[in-house]
Backbone bond lengths (Angstrom), bond angles and torsions (degrees), N, CA, C in turn:
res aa  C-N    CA-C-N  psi(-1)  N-CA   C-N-CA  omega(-1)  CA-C   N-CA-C  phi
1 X - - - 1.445 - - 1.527 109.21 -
2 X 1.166 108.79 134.25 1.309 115.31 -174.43 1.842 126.97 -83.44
3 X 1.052 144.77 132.49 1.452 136.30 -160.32 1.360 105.95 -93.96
4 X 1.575 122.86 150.09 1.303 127.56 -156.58 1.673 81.43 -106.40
5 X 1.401 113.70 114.89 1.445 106.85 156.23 1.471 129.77 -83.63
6 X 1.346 107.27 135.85 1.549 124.04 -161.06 1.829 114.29 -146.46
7 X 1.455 99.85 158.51 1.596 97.22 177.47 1.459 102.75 -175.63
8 X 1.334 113.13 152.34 1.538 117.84 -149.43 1.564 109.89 -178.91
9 X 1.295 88.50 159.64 2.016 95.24 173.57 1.502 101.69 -103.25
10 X 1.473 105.02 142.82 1.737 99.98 174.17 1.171 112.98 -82.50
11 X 0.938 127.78 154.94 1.360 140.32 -177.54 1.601 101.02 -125.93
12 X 1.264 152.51 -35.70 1.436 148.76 -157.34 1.233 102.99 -150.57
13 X 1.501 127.79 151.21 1.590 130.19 -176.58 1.314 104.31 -126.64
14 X 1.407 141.76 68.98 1.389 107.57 -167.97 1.827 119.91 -121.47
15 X 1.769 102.17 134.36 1.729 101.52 -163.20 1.500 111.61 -74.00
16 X 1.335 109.54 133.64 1.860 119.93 -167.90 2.234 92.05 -114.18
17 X 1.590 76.55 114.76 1.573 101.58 -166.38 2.086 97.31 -109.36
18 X 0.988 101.12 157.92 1.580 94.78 163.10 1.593 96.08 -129.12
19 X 1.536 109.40 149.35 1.262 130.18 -167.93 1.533 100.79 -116.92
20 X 1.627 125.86 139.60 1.067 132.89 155.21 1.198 112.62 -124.37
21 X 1.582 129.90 159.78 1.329 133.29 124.31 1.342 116.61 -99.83
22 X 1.816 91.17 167.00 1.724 106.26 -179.25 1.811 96.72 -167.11
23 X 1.253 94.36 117.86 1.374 107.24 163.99 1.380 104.09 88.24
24 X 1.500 133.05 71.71 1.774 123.96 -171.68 1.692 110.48 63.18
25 X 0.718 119.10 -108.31 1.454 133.79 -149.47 1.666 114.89 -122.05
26 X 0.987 98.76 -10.23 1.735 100.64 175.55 1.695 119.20 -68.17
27 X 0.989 125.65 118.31 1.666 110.30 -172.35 1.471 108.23 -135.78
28 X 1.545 113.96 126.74 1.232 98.90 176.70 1.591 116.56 -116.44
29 X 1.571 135.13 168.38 1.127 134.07 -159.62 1.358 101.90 -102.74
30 X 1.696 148.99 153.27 1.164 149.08 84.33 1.439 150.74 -55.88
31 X 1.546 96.89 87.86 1.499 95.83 176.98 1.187 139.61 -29.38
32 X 1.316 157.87 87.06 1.997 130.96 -144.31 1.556 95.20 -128.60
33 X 1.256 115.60 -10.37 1.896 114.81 -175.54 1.425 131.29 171.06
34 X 1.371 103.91 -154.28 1.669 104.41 157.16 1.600 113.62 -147.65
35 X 0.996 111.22 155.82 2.148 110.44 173.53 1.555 80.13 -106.94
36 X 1.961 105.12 145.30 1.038 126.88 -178.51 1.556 97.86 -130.16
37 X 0.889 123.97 104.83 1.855 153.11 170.32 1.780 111.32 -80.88
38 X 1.589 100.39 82.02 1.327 112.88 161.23 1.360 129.67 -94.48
39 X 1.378 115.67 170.52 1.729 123.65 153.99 1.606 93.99 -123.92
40 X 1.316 83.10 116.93 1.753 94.47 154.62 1.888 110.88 171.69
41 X 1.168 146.89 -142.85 1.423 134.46 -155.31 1.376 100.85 -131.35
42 X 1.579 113.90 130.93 1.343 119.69 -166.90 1.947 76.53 -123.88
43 X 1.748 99.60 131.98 1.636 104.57 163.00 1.740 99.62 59.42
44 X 1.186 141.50 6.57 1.009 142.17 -175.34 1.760 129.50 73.33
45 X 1.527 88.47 27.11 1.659 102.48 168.94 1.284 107.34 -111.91
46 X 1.449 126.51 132.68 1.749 119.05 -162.74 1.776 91.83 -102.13
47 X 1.582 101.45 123.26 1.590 101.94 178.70 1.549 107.67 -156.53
48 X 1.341 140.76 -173.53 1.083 155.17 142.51 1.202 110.73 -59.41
49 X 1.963 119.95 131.04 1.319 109.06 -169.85 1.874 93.13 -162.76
50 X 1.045 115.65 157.27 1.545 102.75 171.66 1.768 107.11 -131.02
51 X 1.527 111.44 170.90 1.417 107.31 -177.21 1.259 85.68 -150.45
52 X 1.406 103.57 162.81 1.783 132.02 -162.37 1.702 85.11 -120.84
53 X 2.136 92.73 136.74 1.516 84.74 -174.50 1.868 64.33 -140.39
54 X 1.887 99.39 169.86 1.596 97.48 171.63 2.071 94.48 -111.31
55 X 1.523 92.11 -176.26 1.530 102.54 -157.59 1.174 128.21 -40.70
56 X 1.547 91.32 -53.30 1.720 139.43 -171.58 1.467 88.00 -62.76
57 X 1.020 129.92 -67.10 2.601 130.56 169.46 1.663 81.07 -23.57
58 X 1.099 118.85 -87.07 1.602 142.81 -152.48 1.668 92.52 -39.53
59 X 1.588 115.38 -63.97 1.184 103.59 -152.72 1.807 112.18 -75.69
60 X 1.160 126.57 -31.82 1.303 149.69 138.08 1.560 122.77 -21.17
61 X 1.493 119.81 -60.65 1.205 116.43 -174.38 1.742 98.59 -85.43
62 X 1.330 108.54 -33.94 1.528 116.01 -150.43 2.039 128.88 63.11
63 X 1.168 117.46 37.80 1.417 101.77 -161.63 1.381 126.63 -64.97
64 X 0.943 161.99 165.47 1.403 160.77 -134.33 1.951 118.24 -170.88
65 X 0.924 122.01 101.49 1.671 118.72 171.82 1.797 94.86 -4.50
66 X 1.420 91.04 141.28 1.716 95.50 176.04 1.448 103.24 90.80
67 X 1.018 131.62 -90.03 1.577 136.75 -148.92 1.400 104.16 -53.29
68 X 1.366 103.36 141.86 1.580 128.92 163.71 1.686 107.82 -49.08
69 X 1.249 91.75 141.93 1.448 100.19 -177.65 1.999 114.33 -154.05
70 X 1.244 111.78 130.45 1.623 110.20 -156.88 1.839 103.52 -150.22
71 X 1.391 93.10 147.54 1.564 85.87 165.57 1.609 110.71 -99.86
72 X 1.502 106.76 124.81 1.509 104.74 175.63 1.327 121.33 -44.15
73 X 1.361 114.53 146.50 1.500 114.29 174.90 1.551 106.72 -90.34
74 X 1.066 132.08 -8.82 1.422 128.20 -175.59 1.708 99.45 -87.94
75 X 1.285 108.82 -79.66 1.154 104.72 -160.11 1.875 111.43 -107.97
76 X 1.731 117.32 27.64 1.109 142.78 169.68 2.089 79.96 38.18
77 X 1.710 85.18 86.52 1.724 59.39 156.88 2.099 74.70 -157.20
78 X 1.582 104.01 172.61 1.295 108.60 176.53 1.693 127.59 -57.45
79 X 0.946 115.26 123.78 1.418 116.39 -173.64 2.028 127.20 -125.13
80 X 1.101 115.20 148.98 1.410 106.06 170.94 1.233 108.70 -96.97
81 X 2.084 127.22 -17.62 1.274 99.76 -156.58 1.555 122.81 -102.27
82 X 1.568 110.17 -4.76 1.182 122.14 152.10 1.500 94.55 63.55
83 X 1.496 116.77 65.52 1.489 117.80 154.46 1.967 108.62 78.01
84 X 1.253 104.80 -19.96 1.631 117.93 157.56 0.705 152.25 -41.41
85 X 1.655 118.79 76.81 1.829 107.83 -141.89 1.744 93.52 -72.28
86 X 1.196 104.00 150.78 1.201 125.12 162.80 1.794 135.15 -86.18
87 X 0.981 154.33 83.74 1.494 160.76 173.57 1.415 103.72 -9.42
């Protein structure tokens, strides 16, 4: 399967948990990720678009409202620096 290349500023951070109950009222949470809510060009159409990342992306990259965000072209993996050489 082929990867949709894309890159964008976030605009929204939001954590996607799954909720159960068991037994009345007891409920417990599963952490599983975050949806990341950008503007910027997916396939080379510039639009509003969001992507599903899991925790371990999150805790690793850290991304933050604002920051650039891209799928590498080398090794298609999640990135902040979006072609940015680094020092």
């Amino acid at each position: 399967m082929e990867k949709i290349k894309w890159s964008g500023t976030i605009i929204s951070i939001q954590p996607r948990t799954n909720v159960w109950r068991y037994r009345c009222d007891n409920r417990t949470h599963s952490h599983i990720g975050y949806n990341i809510f950008l503007d910027g060009i997916v396939e080379g159409e510039t639009r509003q678009f969001s992507v599903a990342i899991s925790e371990r992306q999150q805790q690793t990259v850290g991304f933050r409202i604002s920051d650039a965000a891209c799928v590498g072209a080398r090794k298609e993996q999640l990135t902040k620096q979006c072609g940015k050489k680094t020092a």
